[in-house]
C-alpha positions as CSV (number, residue, x, y, z in Angstrom):
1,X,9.2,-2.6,-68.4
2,X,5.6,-1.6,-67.7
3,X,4.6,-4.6,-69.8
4,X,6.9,-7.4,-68.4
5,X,5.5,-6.4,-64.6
6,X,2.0,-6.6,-65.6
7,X,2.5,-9.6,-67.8
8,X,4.1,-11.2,-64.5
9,X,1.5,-9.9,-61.9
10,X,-1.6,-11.5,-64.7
11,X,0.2,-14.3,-64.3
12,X,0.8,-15.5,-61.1
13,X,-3.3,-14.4,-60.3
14,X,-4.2,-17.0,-63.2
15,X,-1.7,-19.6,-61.4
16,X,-3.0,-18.6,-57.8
17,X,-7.0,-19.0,-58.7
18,X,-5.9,-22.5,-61.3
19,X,-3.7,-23.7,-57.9
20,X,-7.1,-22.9,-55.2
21,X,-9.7,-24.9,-58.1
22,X,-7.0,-27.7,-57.8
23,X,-7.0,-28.3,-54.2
24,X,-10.3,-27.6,-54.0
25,X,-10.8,-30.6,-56.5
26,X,-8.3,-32.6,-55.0
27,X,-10.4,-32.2,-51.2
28,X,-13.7,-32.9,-52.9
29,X,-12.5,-36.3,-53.9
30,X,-10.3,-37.3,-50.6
31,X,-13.9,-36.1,-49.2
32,X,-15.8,-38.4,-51.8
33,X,-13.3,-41.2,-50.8
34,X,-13.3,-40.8,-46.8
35,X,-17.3,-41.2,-46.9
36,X,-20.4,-42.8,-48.2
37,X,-24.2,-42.8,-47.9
38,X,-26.4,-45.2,-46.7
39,X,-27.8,-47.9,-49.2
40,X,-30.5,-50.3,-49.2
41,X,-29.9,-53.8,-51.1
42,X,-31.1,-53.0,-54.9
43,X,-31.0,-49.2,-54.0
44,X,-33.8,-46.5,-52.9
45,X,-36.2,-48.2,-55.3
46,X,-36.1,-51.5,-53.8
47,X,-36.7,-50.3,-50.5
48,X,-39.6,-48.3,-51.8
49,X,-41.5,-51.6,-53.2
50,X,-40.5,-53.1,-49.7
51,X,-41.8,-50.2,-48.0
52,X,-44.9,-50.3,-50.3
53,X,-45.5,-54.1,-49.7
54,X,-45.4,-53.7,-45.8
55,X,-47.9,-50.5,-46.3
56,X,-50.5,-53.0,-48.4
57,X,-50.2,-55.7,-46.2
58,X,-50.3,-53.6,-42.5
59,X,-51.9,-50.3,-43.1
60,X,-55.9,-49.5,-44.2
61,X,-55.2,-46.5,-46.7
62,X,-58.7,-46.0,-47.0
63,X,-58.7,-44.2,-43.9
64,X,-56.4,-41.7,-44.9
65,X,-56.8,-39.0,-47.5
66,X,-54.0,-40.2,-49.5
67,X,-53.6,-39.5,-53.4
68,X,-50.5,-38.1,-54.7
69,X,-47.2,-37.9,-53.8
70,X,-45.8,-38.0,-50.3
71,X,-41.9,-37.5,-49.3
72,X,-41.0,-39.8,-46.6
73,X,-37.7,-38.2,-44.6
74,X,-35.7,-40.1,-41.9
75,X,-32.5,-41.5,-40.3
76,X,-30.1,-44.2,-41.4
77,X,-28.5,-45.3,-37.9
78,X,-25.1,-46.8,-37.8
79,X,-26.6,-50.0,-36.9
80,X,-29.0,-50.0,-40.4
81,X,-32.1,-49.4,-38.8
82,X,-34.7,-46.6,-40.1
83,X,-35.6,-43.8,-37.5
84,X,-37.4,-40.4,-37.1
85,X,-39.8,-40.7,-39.8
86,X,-41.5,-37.5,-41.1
87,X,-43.9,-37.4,-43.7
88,X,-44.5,-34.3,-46.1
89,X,-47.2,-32.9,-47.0
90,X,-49.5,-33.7,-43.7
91,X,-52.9,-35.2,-44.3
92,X,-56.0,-35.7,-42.2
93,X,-54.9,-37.4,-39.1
94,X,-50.9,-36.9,-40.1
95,X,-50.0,-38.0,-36.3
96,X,-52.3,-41.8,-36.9
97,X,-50.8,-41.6,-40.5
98,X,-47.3,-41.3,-39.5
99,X,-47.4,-44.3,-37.0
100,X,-48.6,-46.2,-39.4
101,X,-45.9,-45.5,-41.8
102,X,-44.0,-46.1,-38.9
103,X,-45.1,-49.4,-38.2
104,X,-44.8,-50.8,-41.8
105,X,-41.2,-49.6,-42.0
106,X,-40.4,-51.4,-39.5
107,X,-41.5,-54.9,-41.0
108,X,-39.3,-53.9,-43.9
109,X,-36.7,-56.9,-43.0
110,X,-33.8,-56.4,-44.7
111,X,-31.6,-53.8,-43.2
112,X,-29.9,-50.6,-44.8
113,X,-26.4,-50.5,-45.3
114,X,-25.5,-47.7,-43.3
115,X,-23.4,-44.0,-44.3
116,X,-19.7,-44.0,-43.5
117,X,-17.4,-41.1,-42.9
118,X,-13.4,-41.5,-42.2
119,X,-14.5,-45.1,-41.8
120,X,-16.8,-45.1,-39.0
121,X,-20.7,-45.9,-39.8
122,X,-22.5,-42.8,-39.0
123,X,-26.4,-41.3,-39.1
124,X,-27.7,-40.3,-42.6
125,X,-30.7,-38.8,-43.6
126,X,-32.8,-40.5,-46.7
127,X,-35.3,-39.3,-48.8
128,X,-37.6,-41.2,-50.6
129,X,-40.5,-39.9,-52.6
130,X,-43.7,-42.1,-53.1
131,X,-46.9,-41.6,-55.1
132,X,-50.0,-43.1,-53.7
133,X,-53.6,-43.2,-55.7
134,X,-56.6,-44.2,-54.3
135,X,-56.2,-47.9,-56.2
136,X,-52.9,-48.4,-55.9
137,X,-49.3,-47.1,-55.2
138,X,-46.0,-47.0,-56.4
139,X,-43.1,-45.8,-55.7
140,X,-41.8,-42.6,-57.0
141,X,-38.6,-41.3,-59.0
């Protein structure tokens, strides 16, 4: 009798925990389905070599102390336009260096496609790394 009641009780804990890991599996993909991130045309690398281009044309690196890789952070708005830039790590004159990255991301022309929650466009935070060298850039992984 002993066995029978703890053969029972073992089993409805497995079927509890293998019910919760279901649902939870079930909400991560009704989740997965009611949103999406942002997107630039040809993805985060494209927009990098835009980005890039608009940095080469607009912005005198040779001011800057810039070698290595820098992590460019900011907003998606609903409307597909790039805001609150932040760059990591800071470098001599970070505030003159971040307007500048500033301005040349804003003569990237093509606009991002923005995140979408429950069907509504919403605000998404990107990050895109970037490795600059004192000849030349490119974009990072």
């Amino acid at each position: 009798m002993k066995k029978t009641i703890i053969t029972l009780l073992l089993f409805f804990i497995g079927f509890k925990g293998y019910s919760q890991e279901t649902q939870s599996k079930n909400q991560i993909q009704k989740e997965n389905i009611n949103s999406q991130t942002a997107e630039f045309p040809g993805g985060d690398s494209a927009f990098a070599n835009e980005f890039l281009k608009m940095v080469h044309a607009y912005i005198d690196l040779q001011k800057y102390a810039v070698n290595g890789r820098f992590v460019f952070v900011f907003d998606v708005n609903p409307d597909g336009k790039v805001s609150n830039l932040d760059v990591l790590p800071k470098v001599k004159d970070s505030e003159m260096f971040i307007d500048d990255m500033k301005f040349a991301i804003k003569k990237v022309k093509k606009k991002w496609k923005p995140a979408f929650k429950d069907g509504k466009a919403v605000v998404s935070k990107k990050v895109i790394k970037i490795n600059f060298t004192s000849d030349h850039f490119d974009h990072g992984d």
